[in-house]
N, C-alpha and C positions, 0 to 999 in steps of 0.2 A: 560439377563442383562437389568438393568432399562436406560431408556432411556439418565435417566440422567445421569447414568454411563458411558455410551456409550458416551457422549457428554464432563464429563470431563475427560477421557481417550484423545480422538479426541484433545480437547479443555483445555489442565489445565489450572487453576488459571491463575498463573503467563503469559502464554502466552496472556489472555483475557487482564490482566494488561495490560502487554506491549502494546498490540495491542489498546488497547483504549488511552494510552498514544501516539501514533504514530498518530492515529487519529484525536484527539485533535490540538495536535502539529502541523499536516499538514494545516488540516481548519485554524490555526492561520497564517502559514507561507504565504500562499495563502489569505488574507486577508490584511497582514499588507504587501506582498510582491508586490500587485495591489498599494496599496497606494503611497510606496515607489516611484512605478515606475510611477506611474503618481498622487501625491497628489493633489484629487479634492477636496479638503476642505484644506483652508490652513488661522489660524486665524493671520496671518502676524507677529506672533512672534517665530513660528518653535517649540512650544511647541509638536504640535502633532506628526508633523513629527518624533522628538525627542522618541515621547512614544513609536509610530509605530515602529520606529528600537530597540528600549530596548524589547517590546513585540515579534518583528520577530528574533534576535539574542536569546533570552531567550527559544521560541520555538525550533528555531534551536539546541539548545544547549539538549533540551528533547529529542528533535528528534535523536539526534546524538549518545544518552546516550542509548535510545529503542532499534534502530537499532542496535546496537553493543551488547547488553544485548541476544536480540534477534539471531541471528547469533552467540553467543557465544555456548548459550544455541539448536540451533539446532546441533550442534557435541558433546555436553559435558552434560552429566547428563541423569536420568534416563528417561525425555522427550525428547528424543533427538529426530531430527523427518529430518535430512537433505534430506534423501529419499523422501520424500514425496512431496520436493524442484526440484528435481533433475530426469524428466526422463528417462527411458529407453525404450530400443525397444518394451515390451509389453507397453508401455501408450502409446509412439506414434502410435503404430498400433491401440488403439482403440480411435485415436484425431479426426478420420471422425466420428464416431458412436456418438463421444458427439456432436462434432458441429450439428449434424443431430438432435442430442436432444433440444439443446436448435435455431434449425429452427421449431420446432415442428413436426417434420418428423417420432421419434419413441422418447421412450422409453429411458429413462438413462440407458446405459450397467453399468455392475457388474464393481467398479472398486477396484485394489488390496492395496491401497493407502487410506489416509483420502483425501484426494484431488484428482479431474481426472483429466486428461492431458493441457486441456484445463485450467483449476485453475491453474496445475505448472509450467506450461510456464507463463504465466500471473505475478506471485506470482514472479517467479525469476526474471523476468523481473524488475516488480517497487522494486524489492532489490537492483535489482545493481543501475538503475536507482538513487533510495533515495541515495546509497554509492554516485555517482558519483554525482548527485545533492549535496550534505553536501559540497566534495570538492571544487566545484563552489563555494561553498556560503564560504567557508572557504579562497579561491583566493581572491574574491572579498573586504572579510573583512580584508587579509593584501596584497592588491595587491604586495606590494613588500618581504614579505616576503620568506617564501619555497616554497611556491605555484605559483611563478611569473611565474617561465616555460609554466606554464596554458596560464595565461594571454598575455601572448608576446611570446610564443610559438608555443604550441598549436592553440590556437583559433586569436593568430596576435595580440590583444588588448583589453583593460578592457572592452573594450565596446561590443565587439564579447561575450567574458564573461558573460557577463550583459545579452546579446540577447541569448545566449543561455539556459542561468538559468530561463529567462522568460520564453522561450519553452516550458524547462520539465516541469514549475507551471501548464505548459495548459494542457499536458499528466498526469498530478495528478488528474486535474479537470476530463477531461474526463474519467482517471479509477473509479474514486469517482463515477462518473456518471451510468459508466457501471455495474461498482459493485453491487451499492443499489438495481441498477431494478430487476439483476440478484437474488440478497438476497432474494429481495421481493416477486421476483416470486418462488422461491424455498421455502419458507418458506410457501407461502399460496398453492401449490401443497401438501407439507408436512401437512396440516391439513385440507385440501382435502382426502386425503387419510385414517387420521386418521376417521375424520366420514363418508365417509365410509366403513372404517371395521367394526368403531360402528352402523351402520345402518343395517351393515349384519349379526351382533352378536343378533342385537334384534329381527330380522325376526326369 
């Protein structure tokens, strides 16, 4: 099978969609979400401010649309892939052998999944995360609303709210963070490898 097959099999369409729209939408949320909380450019007439909350609710509002598209579509239709979200006692038995891979200690084991253990722990992770972050953002935007319980509840007050919605921004950043290097580096091992086969194929 061509590679490429192999990749939109793994990877279809509509999931790359979604996934680029969640991406997008987050870099915006985390952008105009820094502003919000501390507006360092402010031209004295609350124009920006203004735009920054229509650009971070608008985000929000993709974000919330992907995610739920996304988790629909992992139990329903012929990409369904919630397995791959969800391990079991074989991926966690081989969660030392990955972590051991990416210390540079060996080798990536065989895994039975499009994702190894280490990706679906991670992965289910910033899902529920995003769900639970949406809701935050959704308290905050009718503090007295259904969602008050959150806010004078749960967390004591809008402002506990507020500090904790900042938090997860900063656990986005740093998956973002960890993500790319991880990508980057699997992607240039991945064509490492390929010229080497081609180098062995011309000998």
């Amino acid at each position: 099978m061509a590679n490429s097959d192999v990749q939109q099999k793994r990877h279809p369409l509509v999931f790359l969609v979604l996934l680029r729209l969640t991406l997008v939408s987050v870099i915006l949320l985390i952008i105009t979400g820094f502003y919000i909380h501390y507006p360092f450019i402010d031209n004295g007439w609350g124009f920006l401010m203004s735009m920054m909350r229509g650009v971070h609710f608008f985000a929000a509002g993709i974000l919330t649309i992907s995610v739920v598209l996304r988790v629909i579509l992992m139990f329903i239709g012929k990409y369904r892939d919630w397995s791959s979200f969800i391990p079991n006692f074989r991926d966690i038995a081989l969660l030392p052998k990955v972590i051991a891979h990416y210390l540079h200690l060996r080798d990536m084991p065989e895994t039975p999944k499009k994702y190894n253990p280490l990706q679906m722990i991670s992965y289910l992770a910033i899902f529920l995360l995003a769900i639970f972050q949406i809701i935050l953002g959704f308290a905050l935007m009718f503090p007295e609303g259904a969602l008050a319980g959150l806010n004078y509840g749960l967390f004591g007050s809008e402002v506990n709210t507020r500090i904790a919605h900042y938090i997860i921004n900063w656990v986005f950043i740093l998956f973002l963070i960890v993500h790319t290097y991880l990508a980057i580096r699997d992607s240039f091992e991945d064509t490492k490898e390929v010229f080497m086969v081609k180098g062995g194929e011309e000998e």
